[in-house]
N, C-alpha and C positions, 0 to 999 in steps of 0.2 A: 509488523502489525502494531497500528497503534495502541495507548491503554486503552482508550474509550474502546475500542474494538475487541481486544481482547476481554474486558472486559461484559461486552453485550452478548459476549461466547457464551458466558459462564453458567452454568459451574463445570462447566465439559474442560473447555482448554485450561483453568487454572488448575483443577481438579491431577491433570493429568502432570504435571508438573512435579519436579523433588524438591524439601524443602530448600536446598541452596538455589535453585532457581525461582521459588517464592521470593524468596530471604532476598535475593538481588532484583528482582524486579518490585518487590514491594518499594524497598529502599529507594530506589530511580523515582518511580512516581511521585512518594511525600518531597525526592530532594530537587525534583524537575519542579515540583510547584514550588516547593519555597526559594527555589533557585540556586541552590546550594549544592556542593559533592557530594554523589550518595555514601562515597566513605566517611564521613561524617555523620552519619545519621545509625542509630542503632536502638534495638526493636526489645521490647521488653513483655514480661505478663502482664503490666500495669503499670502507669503513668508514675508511680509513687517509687516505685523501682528503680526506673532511672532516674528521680533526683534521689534517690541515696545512691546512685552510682556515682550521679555527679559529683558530689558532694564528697566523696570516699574520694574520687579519684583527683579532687582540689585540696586533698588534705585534712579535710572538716574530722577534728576528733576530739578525745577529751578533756572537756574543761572549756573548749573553742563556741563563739557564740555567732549565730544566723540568725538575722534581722528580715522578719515577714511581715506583710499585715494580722492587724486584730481581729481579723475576718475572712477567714480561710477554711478548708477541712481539715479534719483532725490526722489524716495523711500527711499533712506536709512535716506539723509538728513532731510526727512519730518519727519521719527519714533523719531526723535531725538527732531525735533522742536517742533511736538506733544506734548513730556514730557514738552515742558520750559525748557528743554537743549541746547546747541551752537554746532551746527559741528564744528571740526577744521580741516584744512585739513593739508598731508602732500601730496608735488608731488612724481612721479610713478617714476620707474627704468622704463628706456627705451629699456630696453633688455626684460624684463618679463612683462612689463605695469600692473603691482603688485606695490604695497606701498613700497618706497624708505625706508629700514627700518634705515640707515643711518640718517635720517632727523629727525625720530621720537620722540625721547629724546628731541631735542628743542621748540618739539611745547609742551610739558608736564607741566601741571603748576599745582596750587593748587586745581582748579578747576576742573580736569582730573579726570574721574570716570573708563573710559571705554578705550581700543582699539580696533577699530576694525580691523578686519585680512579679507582683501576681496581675494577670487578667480577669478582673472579673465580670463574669457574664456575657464575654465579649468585647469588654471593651479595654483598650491595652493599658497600661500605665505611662506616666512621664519617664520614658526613658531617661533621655538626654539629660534631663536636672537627677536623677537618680547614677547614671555614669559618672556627673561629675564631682557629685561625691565619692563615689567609688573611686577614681583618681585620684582625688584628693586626699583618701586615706591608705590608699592601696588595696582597695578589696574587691574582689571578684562580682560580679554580677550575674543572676542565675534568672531569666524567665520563665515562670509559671506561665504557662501559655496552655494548660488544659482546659478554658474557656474559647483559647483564640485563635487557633487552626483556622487559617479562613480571611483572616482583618490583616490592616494593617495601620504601621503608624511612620509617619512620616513620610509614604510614600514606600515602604521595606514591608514585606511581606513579615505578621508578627514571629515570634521566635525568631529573626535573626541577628539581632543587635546585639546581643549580651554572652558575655564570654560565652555561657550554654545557656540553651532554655528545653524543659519537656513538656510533653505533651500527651493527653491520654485521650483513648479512642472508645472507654466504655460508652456504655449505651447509650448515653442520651449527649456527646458531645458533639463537635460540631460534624465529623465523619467516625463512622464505627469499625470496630475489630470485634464485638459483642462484649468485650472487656478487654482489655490492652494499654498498651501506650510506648510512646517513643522519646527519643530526644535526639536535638541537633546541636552539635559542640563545635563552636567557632574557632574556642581558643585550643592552635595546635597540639601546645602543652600537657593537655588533657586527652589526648586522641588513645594516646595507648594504654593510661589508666579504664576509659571506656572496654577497650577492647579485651583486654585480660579481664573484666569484670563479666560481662556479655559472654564470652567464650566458657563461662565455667559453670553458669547458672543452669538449674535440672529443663530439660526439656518436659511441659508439662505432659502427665500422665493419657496416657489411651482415654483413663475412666474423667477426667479432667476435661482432653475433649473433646467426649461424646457428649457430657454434661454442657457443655459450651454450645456444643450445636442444636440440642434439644431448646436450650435460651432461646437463642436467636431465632428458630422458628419460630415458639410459642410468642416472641413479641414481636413479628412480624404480623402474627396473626390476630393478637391485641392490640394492635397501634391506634385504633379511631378512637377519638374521645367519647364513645360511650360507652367501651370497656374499661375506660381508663381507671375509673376509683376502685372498679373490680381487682383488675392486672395490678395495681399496683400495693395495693393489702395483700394479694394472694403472693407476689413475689417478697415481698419484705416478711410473713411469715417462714413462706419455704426457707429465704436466706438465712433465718433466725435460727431455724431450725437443721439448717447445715445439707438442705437435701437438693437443693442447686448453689450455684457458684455466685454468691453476690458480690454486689461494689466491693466489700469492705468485711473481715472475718470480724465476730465477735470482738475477738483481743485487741481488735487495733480498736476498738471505740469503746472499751472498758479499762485498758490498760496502758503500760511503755513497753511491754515486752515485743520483742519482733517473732511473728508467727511463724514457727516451723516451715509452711511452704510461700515464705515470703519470696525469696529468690528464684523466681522462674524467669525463662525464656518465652519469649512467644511463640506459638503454634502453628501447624497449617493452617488450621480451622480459622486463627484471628488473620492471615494473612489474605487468605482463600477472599474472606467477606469484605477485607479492609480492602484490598484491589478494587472489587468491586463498588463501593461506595468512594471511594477518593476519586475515583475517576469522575463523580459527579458534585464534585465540592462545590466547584461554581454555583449550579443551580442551587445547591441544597442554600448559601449566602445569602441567594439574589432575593430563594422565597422565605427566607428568617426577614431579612429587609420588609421585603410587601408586608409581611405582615404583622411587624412593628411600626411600619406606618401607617397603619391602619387605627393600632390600637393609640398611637401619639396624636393623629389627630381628631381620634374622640376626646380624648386626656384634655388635649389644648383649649377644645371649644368651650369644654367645660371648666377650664378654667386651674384642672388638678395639673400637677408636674410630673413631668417626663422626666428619660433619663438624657441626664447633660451629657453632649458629646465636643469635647473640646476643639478647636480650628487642629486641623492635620490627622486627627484621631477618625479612624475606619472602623465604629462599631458593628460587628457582625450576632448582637442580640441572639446567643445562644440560648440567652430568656432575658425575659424584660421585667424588669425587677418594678414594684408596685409596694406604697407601705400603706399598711391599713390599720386601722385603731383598735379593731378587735377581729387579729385573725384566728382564731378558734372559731367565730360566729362564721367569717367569710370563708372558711373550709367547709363548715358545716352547708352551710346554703351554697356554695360551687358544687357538691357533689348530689346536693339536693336536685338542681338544676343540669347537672352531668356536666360540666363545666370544669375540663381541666385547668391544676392551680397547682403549681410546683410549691414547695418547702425546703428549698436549698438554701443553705444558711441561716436557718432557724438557730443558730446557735454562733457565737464569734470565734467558735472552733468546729465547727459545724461536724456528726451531727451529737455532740457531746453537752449534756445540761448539768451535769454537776460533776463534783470533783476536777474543779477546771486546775489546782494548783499542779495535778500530774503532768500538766502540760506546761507549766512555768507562766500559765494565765492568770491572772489577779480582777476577777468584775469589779468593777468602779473607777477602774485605772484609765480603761479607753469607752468616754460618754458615748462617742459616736458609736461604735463599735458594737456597744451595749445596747443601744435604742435601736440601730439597724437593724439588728437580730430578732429583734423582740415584736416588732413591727413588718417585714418582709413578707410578700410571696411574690411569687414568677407567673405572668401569663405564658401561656404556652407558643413558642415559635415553631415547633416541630414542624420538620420538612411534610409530615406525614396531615397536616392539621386542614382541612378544608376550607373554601369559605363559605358556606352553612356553618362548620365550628367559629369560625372569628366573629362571624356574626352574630353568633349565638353567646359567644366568650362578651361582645360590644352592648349585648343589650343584657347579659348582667349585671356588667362595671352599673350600668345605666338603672337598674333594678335595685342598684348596692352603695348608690354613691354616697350615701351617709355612713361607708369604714371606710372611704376612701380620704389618706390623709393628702389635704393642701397641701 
């Protein structure tokens, strides 16, 4: 049976299933699309997990330093700090809001284990100039590809170029596990650090996910942008408040400590759902696409900037990122108008506003980095988004064009 077919079962034939035959059929699917072995591929509670596997299982420890961009979440920095590692940052190109890979080389020292290569919002980074520094100094290369599940660059389906890259499947990435993530590790070397690391992590709890499944309905059931400003206050309270499972615990966005149930395994429950939507990857691209070019060619006529996509580069606009002059005004009037409007990377450690030195951040260090942050929202790509919503979203911009920056 194929996935799409098994999949159209669902929830009957997955349902029925043990998790080692989840565990092996999930794996097939993400490693049949990215074209890769599925023993390579290994499945985690959350994308942030396996880059601190990776990273454990490349050696990264104390006193060793990993070079990311200035404009990331506050996850990446924490997998690092975890080890007794240092982030070092380099700032973004302000045409791609990707790692400046011009700046790179300077922040490289003895201490340099790692680079990282982030995606952001779909659209991949300079591999190739960023490997051949990494040759050149001898340091591993790691994809951040939890924007880019879906793209690709060069003609190679993202995540497969770099020694390893992970990937996360919470909520709103490009295919869902309702919170999860994975990674795919090229270089052999590392295959059996992966697996001793994977083989030992808690299998999460009954009440974990039950709590996980109750998500996943409830926002299936709020997905149209006219509950959106509702859904998404009422879920960032509950998470606050500890009484469903969000992105991100308390500690990791106040603190460096690593949270007691950091280290899990993935689930039926994230395996169950993730089958089910990977099998529709394709579509869910095709209609991010449609409807980024929708919002690029009102942008165009009018004269504002889109986002640059470089010759060979396969944006798959997980969001479409937009800078505006006064976004506190444009939240307030998008939610006036039910106008979904993302705030991912409100922050160049996102979603962290002060006490940036815990993270070994310095503001004023990286300009770009800093104005991006401060400046950003996302029109919404969501596979879920109608066109009444794009519409609706088009004749905002068009009701707002005075925050919108040239």
């Amino acid at each position: 049976m194929s996935l799409r077919a098994l999949a159209f079962t669902y929830p009957k034939s997955l349902k029925s299933l043990s998790q080692e035959s989840l565990s092996f059929l999930f794996r097939k699917s993400i490693a049949e699309y990215l074209e890769v072995n599925p023993e390579n591929i290994f499945l985690f509670w959350k994308g942030r997990v396996a880059l601190y596997s990776i990273l454990k299982s490349m050696g990264v420890g104390e006193g060793d330093e990993v070079i990311m961009p200035a404009f990331t979440c506050v996850v990446v920095p924490n997998a690092v700090i975890y080890l007794g590692a240092k982030p070092v940052y380099v700032d973004i190109d302000k045409n791609t809001y990707n790692v400046n890979v011009e700046l790179i080389e300077a922040k490289i020292t003895s201490k340099t284990k790692v680079i990282l290569a982030q995606n952001t919002f779909g659209l991949p980074p300079d591999l190739k100039a960023i490997q051949r520094l990494a040759q050149k100094h001898n340091l591993r290369v790691i994809e951040d590809c939890t924007h880019g599940f879906g793209g690709k660059y060069d003609n190679r389906k993202n995540g497969t170029e770099a020694d390893a890259s992970f990937f996360s499947s919470q909520w709103n990435k490009p295919f869902s596990t309702g919170i999860g993530g994975f990674s795919y590790i090229k270089d052999p070397d590392l295959i059996a650090g992966l697996r001793k690391a994977e083989s030992k992590f808690d299998i999460p709890s009954f009440k974990d996910q039950l709590g996980l499944k109750a998500m996943i309905t409830a926002r299936n059931i709020f997905s149209n942008s006219s509950a959106y400003w509702f859904a998404v206050k009422t879920y960032r309270w509950l998470s606050k408040a500890g009484m469903v499972i969000g992105s991100s615990e308390d500690a990791e966005l106040t603190g460096t400590k690593m949270p007691a149930s950091y280290l899990k395994a993935m689930s039926n429950v994230q395996m169950n759902y993730g089958l089910k939507q990977i099998s529709q990857i394709d579509d869910f691209v095709e209609k991010r696409n449609a409807i980024a070019k929708q919002y690029s060619e009102f942008l165009s006529n009018e004269n504002f900037k889109i986002p640059f996509v470089p010759e060979g580069f396969e944006h798959t606009y997980l969001k479409y990122p937009l800078l505006v002059s006064d976004r506190k005004i444009f939240f307030e009037r998008a939610q006036k108008a039910k106008v979904e409007v993302g705030d991912w990377f409100i922050s160049p450690i996102h979603p962290v506003i002060k006490n940036f030195h815990q993270w070994n951040y310095e503001p004023g260090l990286f300009p770009v980095a800093d104005d991006v942050s401060q400046h950003i929202v996302n029109l919404s790509t969501n596979t879920s988004t109608s066109n009444a919503e794009v519409e609706r979203t088009i004749n905002f911009l068009k009701a707002n064009k005075d925050l919108i920056i040239r």
